[in-house]
N, C-alpha and C positions, 0 to 999 in steps of 0.2 A: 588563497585557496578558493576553486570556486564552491559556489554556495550547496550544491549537490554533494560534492566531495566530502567537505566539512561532516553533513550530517550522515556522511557514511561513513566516514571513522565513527565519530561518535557514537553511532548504532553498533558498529562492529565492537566496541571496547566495551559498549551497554550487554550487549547480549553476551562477551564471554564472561562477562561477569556473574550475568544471571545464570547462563548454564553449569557454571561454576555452581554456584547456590541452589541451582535446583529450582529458579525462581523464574523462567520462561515465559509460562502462561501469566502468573498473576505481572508480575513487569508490564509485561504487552500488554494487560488490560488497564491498567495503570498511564499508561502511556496515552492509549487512546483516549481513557476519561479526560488527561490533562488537554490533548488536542482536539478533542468535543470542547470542553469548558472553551478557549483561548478564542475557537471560534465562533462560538453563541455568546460569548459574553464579550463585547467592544471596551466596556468599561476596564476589567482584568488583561484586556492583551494590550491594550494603551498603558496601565501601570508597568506589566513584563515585560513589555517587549520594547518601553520608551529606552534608548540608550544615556538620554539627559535626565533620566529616574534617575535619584543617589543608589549606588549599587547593593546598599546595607538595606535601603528601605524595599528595596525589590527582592530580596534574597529575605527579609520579614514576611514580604508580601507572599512569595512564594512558599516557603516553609508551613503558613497558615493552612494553605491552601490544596499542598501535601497531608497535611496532617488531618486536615477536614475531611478530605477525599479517601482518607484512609492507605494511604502511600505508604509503602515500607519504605527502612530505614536507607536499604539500597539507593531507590530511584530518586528518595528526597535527595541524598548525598549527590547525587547525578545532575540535582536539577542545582542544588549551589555551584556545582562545577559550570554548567552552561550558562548562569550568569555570570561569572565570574570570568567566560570566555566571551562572553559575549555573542552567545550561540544558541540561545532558548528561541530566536529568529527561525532555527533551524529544524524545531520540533517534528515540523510535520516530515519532512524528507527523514529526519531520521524515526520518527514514528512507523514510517513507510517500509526504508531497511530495517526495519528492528523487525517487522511482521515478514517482511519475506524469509528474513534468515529464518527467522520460528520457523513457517511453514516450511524451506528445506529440508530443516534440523526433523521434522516430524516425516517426513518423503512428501509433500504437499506441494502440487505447483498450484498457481492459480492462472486461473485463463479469459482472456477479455474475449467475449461474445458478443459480436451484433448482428440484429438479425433485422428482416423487413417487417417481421409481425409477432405477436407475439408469441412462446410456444408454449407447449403444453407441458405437464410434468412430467410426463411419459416424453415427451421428445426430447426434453432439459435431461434427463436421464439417462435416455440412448445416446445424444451430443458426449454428455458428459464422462460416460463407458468409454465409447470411441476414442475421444481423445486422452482418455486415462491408457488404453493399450496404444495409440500413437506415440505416445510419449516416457511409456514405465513405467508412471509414477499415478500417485491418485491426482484428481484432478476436481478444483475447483471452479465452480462457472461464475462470473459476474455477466449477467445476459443484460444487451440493452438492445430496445428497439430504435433501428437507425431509417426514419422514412428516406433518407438518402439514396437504400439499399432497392432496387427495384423486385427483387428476391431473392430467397438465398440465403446463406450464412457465410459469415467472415470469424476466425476463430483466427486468434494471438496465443501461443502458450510460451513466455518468454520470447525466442528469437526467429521464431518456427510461428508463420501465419498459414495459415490453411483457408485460402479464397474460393468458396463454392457460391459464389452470388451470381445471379443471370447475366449483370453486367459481364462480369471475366468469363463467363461461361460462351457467352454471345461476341469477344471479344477472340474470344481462341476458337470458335467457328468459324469468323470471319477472316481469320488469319490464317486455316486450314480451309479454306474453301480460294482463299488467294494463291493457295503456295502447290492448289491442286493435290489437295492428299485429301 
């Protein structure tokens, strides 16, 4: 199973579980703590994530580490299940599905933005309007400045890009000034 796949079941069985329980938002922050920790700390994701670890002393290691962080009883149970799959490799992809389903589950899309410069609050606001009535739903902005972008904005919300950058804009002139319209 490829390695994507995997941590989408996984997310998908984590999350009906939490919605199940009622335990959504704390889960998901739970989740994120663990895949912040794994990745600031070289020491801990060399013990989790070695597979020549003894599987008991990693499943010690991990339960501490649960219980430190303050992890219900759910996600600790989750996380002996992905060593014992041999799947805690796969956190962060299912960390990833397990926050989009939330934001679904909530009417939430999120939307990757990049732009030439940086914008303002007021324009992160208007962007953000727009593409919330584009799309239905409320809409979240991750904005990054791309100097690659000559000007202009490039918006992704899910499958649906919306390319306003001078390049495409100067590209579909040229293309309408060739075709004589």
């Amino acid at each position: 199973m490829a390695k994507g796949a995997a941590g989408r079941r996984y997310a998908k069985a984590l999350f009906q579980l939490a919605s199940e329980a009622g335990q959504v938002a704390p889960v998901r922050a739970e989740l994120d703590a663990l895949a912040t920790l794994l990745v600031e700390n070289a020491e801990l994701a060399g013990v989790l994530l070695q597979p020549l670890r003894p599987v008991a002393e990693r499943r010690r290691v991990l339960e501490a580490v649960g219980t430190r962080m303050g992890a219900g009883a759910l996600l600790r149970h989750f996380y002996q299940v992905l060593i014992a799959h041999r799947r805690l490799v796969d956190i962060e992809s299912i960390r990833a599905e397990f926050a989009r389903l939330a934001d679904e589950q909530a009417g939430l899309r999120r939307a990757q933005v990049r732009t030439a410069r940086p914008l303002s609050d007021a324009q992160v606001e208007r962007l953000r309007r727009a593409l919330a009535a584009r799309v239905g739903q409320e809409v979240q902005l991750e904005v990054e400045v791309d100097p690659e972008l000559l000007g202009g904005v490039v918006a992704q919300v899910g499958d649906l890009v919306l390319d306003g950058s001078v390049r495409t804009q100067l590209r579909q002139l040229r293309a309408s000034l060739a075709s004589g319209h």
